[in-house]
N, C-alpha and C positions, 0 to 999 in steps of 0.2 A: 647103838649105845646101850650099855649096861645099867640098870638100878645103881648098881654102885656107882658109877657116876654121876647118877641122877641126885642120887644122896648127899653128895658131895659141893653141890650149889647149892647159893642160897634163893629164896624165892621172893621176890621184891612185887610189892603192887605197883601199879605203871601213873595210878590215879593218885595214890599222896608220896610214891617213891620209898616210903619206909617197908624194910625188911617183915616179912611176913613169918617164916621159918622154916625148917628144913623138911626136907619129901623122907617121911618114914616109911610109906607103902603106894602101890598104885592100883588102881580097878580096871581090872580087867570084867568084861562083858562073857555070858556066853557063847557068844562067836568069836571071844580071843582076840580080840580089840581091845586096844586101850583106852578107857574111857577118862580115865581122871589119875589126879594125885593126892594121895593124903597125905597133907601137911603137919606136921606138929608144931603149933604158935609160937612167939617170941616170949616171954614170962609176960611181956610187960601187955601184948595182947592179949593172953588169958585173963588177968588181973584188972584189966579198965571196962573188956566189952562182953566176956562170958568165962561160965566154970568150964567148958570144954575145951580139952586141949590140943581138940585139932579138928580139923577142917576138910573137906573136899574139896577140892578145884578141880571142875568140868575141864575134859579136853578142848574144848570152842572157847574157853578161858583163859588158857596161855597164847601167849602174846609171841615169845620170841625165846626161845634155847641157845643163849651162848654158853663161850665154854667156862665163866666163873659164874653166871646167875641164870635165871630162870625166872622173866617179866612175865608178869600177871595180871587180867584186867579185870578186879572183881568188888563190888563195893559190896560193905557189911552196914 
């Protein structure tokens, strides 16, 4: 699977179901493993719970890769 498809799903938490938002970049480790996703929030999560607009989500944090979403298990 390509980035750009990774891009292209949206990222939902699995614990209240609302949309999180979309994968702008991922972390790779230096051994070339993928470690996480960074996320860029929803407006309305930036706006209620912080000024940053995006987030990490650890690889031991996703849940499940289908082919329109990408389930998350992470509370804030």
């Amino acid at each position: 699977m390509r980035l750009s498809e990774l891009q292209n799903k949206d990222v939902v938490n699995v614990v209240d179901g609302k949309k999180i938002g979309n994968i702008i970049d991922v972390i790779i480790g230096s051994d070339g493993i993928m470690n996480g996703l960074v996320i860029e929030k929803t407006k309305f999560l930036v706006s209620m719970f912080t000024t940053r607009d995006e987030i990490e989500i650890k690889w031991k944090e996703i849940e499940k890769i289908g082919e329109d979403v990408i389930l998350v298990k992470v509370s804030f």
